[in-house]
C-alpha positions in Angstrom: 11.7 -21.9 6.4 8.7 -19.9 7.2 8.5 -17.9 4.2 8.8 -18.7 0.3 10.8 -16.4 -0.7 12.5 -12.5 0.7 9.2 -10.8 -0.6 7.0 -12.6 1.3 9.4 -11.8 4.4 9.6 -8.5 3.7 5.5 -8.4 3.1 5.0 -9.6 6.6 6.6 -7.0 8.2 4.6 -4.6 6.5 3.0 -2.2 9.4 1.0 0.4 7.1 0.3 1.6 3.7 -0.2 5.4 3.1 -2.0 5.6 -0.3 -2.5 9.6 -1.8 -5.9 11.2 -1.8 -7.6 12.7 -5.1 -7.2 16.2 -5.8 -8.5 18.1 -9.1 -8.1 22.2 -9.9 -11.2 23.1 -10.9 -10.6 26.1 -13.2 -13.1 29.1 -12.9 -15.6 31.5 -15.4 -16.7 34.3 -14.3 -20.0 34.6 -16.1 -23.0 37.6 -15.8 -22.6 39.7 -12.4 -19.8 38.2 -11.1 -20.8 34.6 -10.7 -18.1 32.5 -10.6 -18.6 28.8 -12.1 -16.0 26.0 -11.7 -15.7 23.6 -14.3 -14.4 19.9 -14.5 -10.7 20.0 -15.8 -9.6 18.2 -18.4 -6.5 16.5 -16.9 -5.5 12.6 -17.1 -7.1 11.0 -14.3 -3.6 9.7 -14.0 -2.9 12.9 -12.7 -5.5 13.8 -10.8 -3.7 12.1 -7.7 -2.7 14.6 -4.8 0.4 13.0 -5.2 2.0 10.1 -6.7 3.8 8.5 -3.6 3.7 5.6 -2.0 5.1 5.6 1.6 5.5 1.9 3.5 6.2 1.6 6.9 7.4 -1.1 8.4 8.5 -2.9 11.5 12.0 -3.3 12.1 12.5 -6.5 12.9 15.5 -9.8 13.2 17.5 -7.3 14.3 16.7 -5.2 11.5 17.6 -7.8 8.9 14.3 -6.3 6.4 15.8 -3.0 7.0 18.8 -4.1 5.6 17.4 -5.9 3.0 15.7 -3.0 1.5 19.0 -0.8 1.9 20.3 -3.2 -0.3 17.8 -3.3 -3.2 17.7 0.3 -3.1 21.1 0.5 -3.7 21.2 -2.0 -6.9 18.2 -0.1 -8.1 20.0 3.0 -7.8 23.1 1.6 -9.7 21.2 -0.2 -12.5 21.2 1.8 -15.2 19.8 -0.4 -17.7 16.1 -0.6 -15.7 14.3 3.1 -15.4 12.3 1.7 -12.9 11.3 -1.5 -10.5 9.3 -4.6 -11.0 5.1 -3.1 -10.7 4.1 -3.1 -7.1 0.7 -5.0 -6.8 -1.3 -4.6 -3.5 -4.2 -6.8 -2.8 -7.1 -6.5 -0.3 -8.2 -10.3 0.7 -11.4 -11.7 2.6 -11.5 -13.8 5.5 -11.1 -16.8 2.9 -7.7 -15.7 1.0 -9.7 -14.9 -1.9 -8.8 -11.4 -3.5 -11.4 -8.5 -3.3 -9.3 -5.7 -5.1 -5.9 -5.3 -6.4 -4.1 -1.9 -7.1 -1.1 -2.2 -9.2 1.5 0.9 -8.9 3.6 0.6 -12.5 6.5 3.0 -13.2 8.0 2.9 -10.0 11.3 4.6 -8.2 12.3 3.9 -4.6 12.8 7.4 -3.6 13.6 7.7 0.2 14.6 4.8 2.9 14.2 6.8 6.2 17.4 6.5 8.8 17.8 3.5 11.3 18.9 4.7 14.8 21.1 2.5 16.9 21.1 3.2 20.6 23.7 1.4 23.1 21.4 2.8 26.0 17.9 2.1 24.7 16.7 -0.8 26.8 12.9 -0.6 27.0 11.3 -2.1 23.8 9.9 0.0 21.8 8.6 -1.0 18.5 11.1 0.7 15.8 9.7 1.0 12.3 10.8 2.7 8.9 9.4 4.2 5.8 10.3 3.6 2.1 8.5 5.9 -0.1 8.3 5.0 -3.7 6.8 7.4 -6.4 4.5 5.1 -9.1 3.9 7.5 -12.9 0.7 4.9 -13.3 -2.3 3.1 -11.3 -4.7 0.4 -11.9 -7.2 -0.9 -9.4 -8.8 -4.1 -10.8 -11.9 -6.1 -8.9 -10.9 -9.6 -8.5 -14.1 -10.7 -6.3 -17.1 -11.7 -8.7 -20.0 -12.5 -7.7 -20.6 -16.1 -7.1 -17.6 -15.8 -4.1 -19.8 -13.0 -3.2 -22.6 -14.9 -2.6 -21.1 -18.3 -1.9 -21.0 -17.5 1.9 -23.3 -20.1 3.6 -24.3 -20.1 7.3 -22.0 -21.9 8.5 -18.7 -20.5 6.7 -19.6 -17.3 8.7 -17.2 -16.3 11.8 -19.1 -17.8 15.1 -18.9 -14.5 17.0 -21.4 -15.3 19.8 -21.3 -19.1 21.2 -24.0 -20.6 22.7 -23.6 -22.4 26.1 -26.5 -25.7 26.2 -29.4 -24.0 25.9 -28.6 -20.8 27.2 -27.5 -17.5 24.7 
């Protein structure tokens, strides 16, 4: 078996991440002559996200078994009425070494749209077919795993060899 488990299947056919951008209203004063002065809000930074969706898009692959799979949990999640929402999502940025740089963990979360799967008898070029899940999180953590003795653990010759030298010759 090439994976542990259906998570790590599902994670390897993982084509992109689209993560929301910031975005504050800055309320206004209108102060002596007209000037107008914007002013920091006071909103939870939890809030301050331009929106709090998550959209994953993946390849469709084994003829679109991780497709499937997600229909699937979607649909249990959907039925369960005893959870409010899924398991936290935890996303993790790694170095060349495996070693964690960053994790963002999404907590509160909904699966809220599985996009469609098309099936064509007369498609017969390949073409890579993907699909989004979007997910909507209520919280967000970021936490920095790398410290830094990994940061500075690098030595010469754990470094990538991007330019080989032939005998003598560069």
């Amino acid at each position: 078996m090439q994976y542990e488990n259906v998570i790590d299947y599902l994670n390897s056919t993982i084509k992109e991440i689209s993560s929301p951008g910031l975005s504050v209203d800055t309320p206004t004063q209108r102060i002596k002559r007209g000037k107008e002065i914007n002013f920091k809000p006071a909103t939870n930074i939890n809030d301050i996200m331009a929106s709090r969706e998550l959209d994953i898009t993946f390849r469709s692959v084994d003829s679109d078994l991780n497709y499937w799979i997600l229909f699937d949990m979607f649909v249990k999640h959907y039925l369960d009425v005893e959870q409010l929402f899924v398991t936290p999502f935890i996303l993790q940025a790694v170095d060349i070494h495996r070693d964690v740089i960053y994790q963002i963990n999404f907590r509160e979360v909904i699966l809220r749209t599985q996009s469609e799967l098309r099936f064509s008898y007369n498609d017969q070029a390949f073409n890579e077919k993907t699909f989004t899940v979007t997910f909507s999180f209520n919280f967000i953590d970021i936490e920095f795993k790398l410290d830094e003795s990994k940061v500075l653990a690098l030595s010469e010759t754990d470094l990538p060899i991007i330019i080989q030298k032939i005998g003598n010759q560069l």
